[in-house]
ZAZA-368494 format. One record per residue (C-alpha): residue in three letters; residue number from 1; y, x, z. Coordinates in steps of 0.001 Angstrom, whole numbers, plus 500000, padded with zeros to 6 digits. Each point is the difference from the previous one (the first is absolute). Example, Ala and Ser with C-alpha at 12.3 -4.5 7.8 and 13.67 -1.06 7.14 Angstrom:
% residues 2
- ALA_1_495500_512300_507800
- SER_2_503440_501370_499340
This chain:
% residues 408
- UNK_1_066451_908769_564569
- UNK_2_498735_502814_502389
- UNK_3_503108_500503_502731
- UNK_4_499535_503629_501741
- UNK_5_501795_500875_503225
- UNK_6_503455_501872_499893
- UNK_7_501026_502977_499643
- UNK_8_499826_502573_502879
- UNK_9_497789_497252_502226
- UNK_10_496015_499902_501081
- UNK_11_497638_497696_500427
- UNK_12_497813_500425_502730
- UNK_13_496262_499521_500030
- UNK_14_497762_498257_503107
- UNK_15_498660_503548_500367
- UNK_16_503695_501925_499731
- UNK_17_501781_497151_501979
- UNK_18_497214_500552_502962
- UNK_19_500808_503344_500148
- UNK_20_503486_499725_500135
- UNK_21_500037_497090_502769
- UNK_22_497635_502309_502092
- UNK_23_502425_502998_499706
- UNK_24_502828_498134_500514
- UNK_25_498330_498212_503302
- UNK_26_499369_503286_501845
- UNK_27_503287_501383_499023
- UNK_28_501099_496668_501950
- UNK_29_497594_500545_502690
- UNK_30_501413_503586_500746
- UNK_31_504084_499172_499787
- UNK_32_499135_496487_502532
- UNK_33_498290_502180_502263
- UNK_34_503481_502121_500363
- UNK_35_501847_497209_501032
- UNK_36_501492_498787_496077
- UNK_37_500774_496039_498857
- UNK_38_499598_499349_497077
- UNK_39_502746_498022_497467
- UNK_40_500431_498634_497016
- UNK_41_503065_499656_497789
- UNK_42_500472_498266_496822
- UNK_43_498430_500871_496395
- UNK_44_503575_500465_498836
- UNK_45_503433_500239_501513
- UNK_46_504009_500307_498502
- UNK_47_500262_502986_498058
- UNK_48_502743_500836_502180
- UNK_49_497621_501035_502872
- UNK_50_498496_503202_497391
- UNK_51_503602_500903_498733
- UNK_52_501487_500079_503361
- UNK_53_497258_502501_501129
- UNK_54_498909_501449_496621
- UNK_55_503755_500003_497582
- UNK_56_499770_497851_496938
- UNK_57_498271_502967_498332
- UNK_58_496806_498428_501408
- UNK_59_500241_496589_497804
- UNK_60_498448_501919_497314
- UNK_61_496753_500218_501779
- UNK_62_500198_496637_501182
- UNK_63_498709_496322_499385
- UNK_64_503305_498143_500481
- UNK_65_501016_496560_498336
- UNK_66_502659_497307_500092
- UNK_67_498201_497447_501494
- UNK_68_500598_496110_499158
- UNK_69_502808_499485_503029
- UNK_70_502220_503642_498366
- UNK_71_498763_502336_502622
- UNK_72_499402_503447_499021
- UNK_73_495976_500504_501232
- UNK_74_497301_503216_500203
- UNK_75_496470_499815_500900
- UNK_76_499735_502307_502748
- UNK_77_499544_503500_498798
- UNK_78_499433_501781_503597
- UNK_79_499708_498425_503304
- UNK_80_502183_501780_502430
- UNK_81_503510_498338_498982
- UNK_82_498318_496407_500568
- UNK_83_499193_500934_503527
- UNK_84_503211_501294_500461
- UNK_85_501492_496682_498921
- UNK_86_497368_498141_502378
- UNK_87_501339_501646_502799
- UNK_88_503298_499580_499649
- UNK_89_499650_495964_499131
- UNK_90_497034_499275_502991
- UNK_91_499022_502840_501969
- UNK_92_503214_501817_501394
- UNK_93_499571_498591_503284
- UNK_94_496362_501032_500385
- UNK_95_499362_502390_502737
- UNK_96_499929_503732_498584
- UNK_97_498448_502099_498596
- UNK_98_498344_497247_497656
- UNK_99_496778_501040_498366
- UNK_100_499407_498674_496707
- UNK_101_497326_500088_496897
- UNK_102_499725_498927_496702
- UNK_103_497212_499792_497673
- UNK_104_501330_497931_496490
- UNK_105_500453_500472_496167
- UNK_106_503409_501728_498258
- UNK_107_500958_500227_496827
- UNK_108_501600_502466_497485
- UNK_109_500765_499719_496327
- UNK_110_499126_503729_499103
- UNK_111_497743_501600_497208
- UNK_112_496468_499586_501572
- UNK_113_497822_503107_500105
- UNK_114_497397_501029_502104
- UNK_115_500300_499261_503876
- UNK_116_503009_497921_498995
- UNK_117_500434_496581_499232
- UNK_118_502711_497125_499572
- UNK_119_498092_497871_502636
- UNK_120_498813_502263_503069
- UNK_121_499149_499613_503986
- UNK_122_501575_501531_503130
- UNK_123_499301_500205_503243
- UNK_124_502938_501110_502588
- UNK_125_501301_500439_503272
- UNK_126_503290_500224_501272
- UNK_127_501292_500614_503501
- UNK_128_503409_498529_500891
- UNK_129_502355_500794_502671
- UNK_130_498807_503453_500944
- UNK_131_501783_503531_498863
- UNK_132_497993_501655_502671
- UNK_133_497488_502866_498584
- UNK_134_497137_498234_501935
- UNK_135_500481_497259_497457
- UNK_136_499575_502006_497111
- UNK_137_496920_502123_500795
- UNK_138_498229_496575_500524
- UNK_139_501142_499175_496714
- UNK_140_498327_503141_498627
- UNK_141_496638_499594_502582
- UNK_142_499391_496506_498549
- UNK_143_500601_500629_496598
- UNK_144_497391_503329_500408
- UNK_145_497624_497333_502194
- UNK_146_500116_497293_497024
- UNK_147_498829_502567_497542
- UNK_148_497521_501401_502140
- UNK_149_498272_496588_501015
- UNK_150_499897_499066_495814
- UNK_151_498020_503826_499199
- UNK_152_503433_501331_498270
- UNK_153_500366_503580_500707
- UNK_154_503649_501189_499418
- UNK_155_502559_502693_500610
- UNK_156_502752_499080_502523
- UNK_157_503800_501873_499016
- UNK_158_502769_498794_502544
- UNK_159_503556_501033_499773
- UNK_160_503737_498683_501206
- UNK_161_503147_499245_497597
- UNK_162_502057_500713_502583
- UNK_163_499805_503911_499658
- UNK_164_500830_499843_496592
- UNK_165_502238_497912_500191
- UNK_166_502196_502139_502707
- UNK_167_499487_502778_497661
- UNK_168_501891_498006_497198
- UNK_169_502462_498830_502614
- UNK_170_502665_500729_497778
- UNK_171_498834_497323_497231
- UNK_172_500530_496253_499993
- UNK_173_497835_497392_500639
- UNK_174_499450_499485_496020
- UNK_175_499881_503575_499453
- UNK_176_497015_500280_502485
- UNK_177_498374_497148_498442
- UNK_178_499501_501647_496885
- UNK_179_498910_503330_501648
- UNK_180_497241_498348_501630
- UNK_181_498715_497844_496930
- UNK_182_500095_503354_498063
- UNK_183_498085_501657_502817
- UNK_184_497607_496928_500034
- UNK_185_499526_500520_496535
- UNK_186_499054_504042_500436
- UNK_187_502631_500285_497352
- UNK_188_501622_503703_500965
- UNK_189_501520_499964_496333
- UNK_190_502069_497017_500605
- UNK_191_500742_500641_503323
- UNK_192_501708_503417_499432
- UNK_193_501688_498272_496986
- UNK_194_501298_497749_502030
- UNK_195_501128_502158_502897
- UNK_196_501969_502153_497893
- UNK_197_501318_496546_498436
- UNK_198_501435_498931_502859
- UNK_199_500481_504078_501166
- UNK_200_498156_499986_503248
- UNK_201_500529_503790_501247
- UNK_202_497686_502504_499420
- UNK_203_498608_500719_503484
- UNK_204_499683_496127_500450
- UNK_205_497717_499986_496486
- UNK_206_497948_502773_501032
- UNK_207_499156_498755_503320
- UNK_208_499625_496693_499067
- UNK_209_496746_501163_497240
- UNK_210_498998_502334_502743
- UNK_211_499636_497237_502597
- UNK_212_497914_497613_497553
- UNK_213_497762_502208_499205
- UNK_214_498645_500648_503617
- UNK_215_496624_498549_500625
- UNK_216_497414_500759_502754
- UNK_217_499762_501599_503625
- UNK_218_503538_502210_499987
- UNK_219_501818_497603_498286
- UNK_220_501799_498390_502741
- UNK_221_501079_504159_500788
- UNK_222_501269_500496_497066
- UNK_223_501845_496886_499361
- UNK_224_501701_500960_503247
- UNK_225_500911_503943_498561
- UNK_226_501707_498018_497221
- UNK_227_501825_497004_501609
- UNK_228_500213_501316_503083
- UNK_229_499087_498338_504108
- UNK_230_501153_496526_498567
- UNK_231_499242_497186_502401
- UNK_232_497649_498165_497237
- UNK_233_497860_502753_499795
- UNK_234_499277_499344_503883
- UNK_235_499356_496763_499239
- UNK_236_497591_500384_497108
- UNK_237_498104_502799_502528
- UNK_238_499482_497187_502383
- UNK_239_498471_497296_497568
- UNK_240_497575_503093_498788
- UNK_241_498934_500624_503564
- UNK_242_499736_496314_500371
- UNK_243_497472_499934_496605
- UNK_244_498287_503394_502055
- UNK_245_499118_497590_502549
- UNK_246_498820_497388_497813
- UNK_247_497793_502366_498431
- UNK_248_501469_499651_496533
- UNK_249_499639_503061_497589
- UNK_250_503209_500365_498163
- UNK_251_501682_502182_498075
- UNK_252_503712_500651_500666
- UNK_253_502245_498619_496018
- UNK_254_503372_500377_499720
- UNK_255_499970_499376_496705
- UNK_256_499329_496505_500601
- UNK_257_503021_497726_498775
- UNK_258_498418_496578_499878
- UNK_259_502565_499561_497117
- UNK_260_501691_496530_501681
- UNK_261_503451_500183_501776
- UNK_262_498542_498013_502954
- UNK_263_498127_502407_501387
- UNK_264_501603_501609_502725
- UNK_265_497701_502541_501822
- UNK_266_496142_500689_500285
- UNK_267_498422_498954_496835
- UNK_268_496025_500927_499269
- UNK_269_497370_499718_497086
- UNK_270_496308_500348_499973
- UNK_271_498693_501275_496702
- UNK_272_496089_498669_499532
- UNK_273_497159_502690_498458
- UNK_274_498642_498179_496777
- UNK_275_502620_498453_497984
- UNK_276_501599_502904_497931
- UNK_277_504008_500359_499546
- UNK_278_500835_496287_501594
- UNK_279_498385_500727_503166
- UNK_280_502729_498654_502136
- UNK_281_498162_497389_501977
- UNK_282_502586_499465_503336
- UNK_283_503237_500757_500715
- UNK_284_503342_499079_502416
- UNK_285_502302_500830_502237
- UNK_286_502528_498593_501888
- UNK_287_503072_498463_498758
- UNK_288_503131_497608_500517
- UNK_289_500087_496790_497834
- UNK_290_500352_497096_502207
- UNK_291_504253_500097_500026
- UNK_292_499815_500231_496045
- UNK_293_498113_496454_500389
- UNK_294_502305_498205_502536
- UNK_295_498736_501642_503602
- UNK_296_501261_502906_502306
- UNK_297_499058_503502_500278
- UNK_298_496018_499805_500705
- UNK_299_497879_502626_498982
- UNK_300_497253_499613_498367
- UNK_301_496493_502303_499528
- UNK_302_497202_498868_497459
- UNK_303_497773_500870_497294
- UNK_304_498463_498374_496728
- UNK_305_496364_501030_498623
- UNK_306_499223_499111_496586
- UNK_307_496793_498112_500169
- UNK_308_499190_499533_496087
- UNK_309_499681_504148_500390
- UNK_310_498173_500611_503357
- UNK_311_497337_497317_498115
- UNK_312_499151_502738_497951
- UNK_313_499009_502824_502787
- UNK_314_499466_497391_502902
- UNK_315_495967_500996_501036
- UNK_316_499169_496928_502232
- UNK_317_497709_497276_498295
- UNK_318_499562_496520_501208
- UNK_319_496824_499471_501457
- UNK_320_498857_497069_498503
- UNK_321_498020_496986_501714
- UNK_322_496573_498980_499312
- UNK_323_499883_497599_497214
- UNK_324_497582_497499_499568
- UNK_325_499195_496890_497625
- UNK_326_498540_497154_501053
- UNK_327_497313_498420_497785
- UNK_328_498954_496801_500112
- UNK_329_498404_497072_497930
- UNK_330_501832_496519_498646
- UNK_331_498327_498506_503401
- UNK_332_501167_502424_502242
- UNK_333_503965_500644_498817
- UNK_334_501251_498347_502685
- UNK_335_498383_501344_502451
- UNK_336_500294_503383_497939
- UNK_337_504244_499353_500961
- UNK_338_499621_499331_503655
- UNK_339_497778_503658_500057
- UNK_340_502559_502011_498199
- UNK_341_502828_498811_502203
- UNK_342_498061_501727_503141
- UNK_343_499604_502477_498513
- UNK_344_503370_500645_498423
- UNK_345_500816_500930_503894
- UNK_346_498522_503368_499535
- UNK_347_499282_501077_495900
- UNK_348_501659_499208_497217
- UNK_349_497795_497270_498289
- UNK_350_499772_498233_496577
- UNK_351_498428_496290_499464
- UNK_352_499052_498816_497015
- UNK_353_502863_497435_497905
- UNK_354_498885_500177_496453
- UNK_355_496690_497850_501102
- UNK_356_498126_503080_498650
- UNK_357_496445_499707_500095
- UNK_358_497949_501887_502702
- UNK_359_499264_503284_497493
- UNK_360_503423_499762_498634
- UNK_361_501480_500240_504018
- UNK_362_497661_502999_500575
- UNK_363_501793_501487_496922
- UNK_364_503121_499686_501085
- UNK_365_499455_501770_502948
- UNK_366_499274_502872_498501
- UNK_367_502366_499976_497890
- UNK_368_503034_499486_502769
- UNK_369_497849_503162_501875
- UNK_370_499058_497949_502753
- UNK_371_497895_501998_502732
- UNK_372_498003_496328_501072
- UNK_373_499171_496899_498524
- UNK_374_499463_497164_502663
- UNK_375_497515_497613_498699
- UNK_376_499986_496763_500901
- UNK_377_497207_497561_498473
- UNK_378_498595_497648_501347
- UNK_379_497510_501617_501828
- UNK_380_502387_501664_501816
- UNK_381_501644_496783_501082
- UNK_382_496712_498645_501139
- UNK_383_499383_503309_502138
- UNK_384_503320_500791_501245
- UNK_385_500236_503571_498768
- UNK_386_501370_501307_496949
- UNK_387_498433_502200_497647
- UNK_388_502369_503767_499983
- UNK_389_499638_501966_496921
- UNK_390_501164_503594_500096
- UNK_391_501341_500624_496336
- UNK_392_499808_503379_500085
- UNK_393_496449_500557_500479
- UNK_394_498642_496194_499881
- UNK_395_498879_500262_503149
- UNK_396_499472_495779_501483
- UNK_397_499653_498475_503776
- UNK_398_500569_496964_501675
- UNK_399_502880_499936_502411
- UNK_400_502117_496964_501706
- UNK_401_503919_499928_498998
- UNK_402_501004_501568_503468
- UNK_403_497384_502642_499622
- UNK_404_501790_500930_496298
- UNK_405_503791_499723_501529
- UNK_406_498211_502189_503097
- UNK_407_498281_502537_498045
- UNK_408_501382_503831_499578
């Protein structure tokens, strides 16, 4: 019986999987250099954790089970929430702001299409203990200076929930809530259904349309003409002179909602050139979640890119090492062992373990697409230098081990 994988998951070839590693290693190279740790946090965690942050509408899109001792389990479906609970159980008494990364696997049960599966990758950072704007534009420069290292061109959009929600003040918590997920969702139709539902005046409505629809250079002008000099809008002017200095280009959203009732003020997303409709590759913002899990009133700032879809635009390529096979006859193996280990300090290098004859070796190295084959006969023994063959143009000279490692 053939077995194929499941549903909604990948398998990754030597070829993919190098590609990915090497992506995901200068993404790690850039976020170390600005000061991040990284952490790890379990495969899967109480479903409590994703309902407390998420409502039990979530389980739906989850992989949760009873397991064997009665407790109610998920495989982790985003990685924020088990950061959150880190922090609260071992890192509390860390000094602030703590700088932290994540790079690990989530999962979903959802209808896989394209750019989406069950079983998918993110990397992360979130910045804890900070509510200062300072915090947030580096947020927003890293995130811009991860896809920029990796080749991924995108279009920054940074706005603040805060401004919206003073301008529906008047609403409860819940209420709000659903304004923003309808907002998140660019669903105007619902959201004026569900304003007059719950009979939001008229001037409130009007404004509130008005003021997420601005976008671009007199946005921030406008959104005051409508709410009026409201403190946030001060404080959203000074993260976007902070992103000036940076040397971010941006473009001014207020119709950015994020969609989750944790956020609590700046949230961004960077939209990448070359994947259609779901072209969403970053976003975040800063939020309050740590006294839902247990902890006090620390702010938090971080974002989440979606690695399975910058894979598909990222334009850096791994630049592979020289690989070479070393050929040798039944009297020379062992020898033919001790040569590839030197040289295994400097190219990738294949010796033979099927006791192929000498032909049958040379075959093999072109068929792995070797760029040398290192013969070593007995002659070469006897004389102390090895016999190189270029396998791209069949080129052949004599040269020692250390001249081989040496060589450009």
């Amino acid at each position: 019986m053939k077995l194929s994988k499941p549903r909604g998951t990948r398998d990754f070839l030597p070829g993919e999987i190098a590609r990915r590693r090497y992506v995901e290693n200068t993404m790690r190279d850039v976020v170390i250099k600005w000061g991040y740790n990284e952490v790890m946090t379990p495969t899967f965690e109480t479903l409590e954790l994703f309902t407390l942050k998420s409502g039990d509408d979530i389980i739906g899109e989850l992989y949760n089970f009873t397991d064997k001792g009665g407790r109610e389990i998920a495989l982790r479906p985003e990685l924020t929430a088990p950061v959150m609970r880190m922090y609260v159980n071992k890192l509390q008494s860390k000094p602030h702001p703590l700088k932290l990364f994540y790079f690990e696997n989530c999962f979903r049960y959802e209808r896989p299409q394209k750019g989406r599966f069950r079983e998918f990758w993110q990397f992360g950072t979130e910045v804890i203990g900070s509510d200062k704007p300072e915090a947030d534009a580096e947020v927003i420069a890293l995130a811009v200076n991860i896809l920029d290292s990796i080749g991924v061109k995108g279009a920054l959009h940074v706005g603040d929930l805060r401004i919206i929600r003073q301008l529906l003040s008047g609403l409860d918590n819940e209420q709000q809530t659903k304004v923003m997920r309808y907002v998140d969702k660019n669903d105007d139709t619902g959201l004026d259904e569900y304003l007059e539902e719950i009979e939001v005046p008229a001037e409130t409505r009007r404004n509130l349309f008005e003021l997420i629809s601005l976008q671009g250079s007199d946005a921030l002008k406008k959104a005051r003409e409508i709410t009026g000099n409201i403190p946030e809008l001060d404080n959203f002017e000074e993260l976007l002179k902070l992103l000036d200095f940076y040397g971010l280009d941006y473009t001014i959203d207020f119709g950015i909602a994020r969609g989750l009732d944790y956020y609590t003020g700046m949230v961004f997303e960077i939209y990448a050139e070359g994947l259609g409709a779901q072209n969403q590759v970053c976003g975040g913002g800063s939020y309050q979640l740590i006294k839902l899990f247990g902890g006090g009133e620390v702010p938090s700032t971080g974002f989440g890119i979606g690695f399975d879809r910058i894979m598909e635009v990222a334009s850096i390529e791994p630049e592979e090492p020289k690989k070479m096979v070393v050929v040798s006859t039944d009297s020379t193996r062992f020898e033919a062992i001790n040569i590839a280990n030197r040289l295994r300090e400097v190219y990738t290098t294949h010796v033979d373990i099927m006791k192929r004859n000498f032909k049958s070796q040379l075959s093999f190295a072109n068929m792995v697409e070797a760029d040398y084959a290192v013969i070593v006969g007995e002659r070469e023994i006897e004389s102390g230098k090895l016999t190189l063959k270029n396998m791209h143009t069949g080129e052949q000279c004599s040269m020692t081990v250390d001249e081989i490692i040496n060589m450009d």
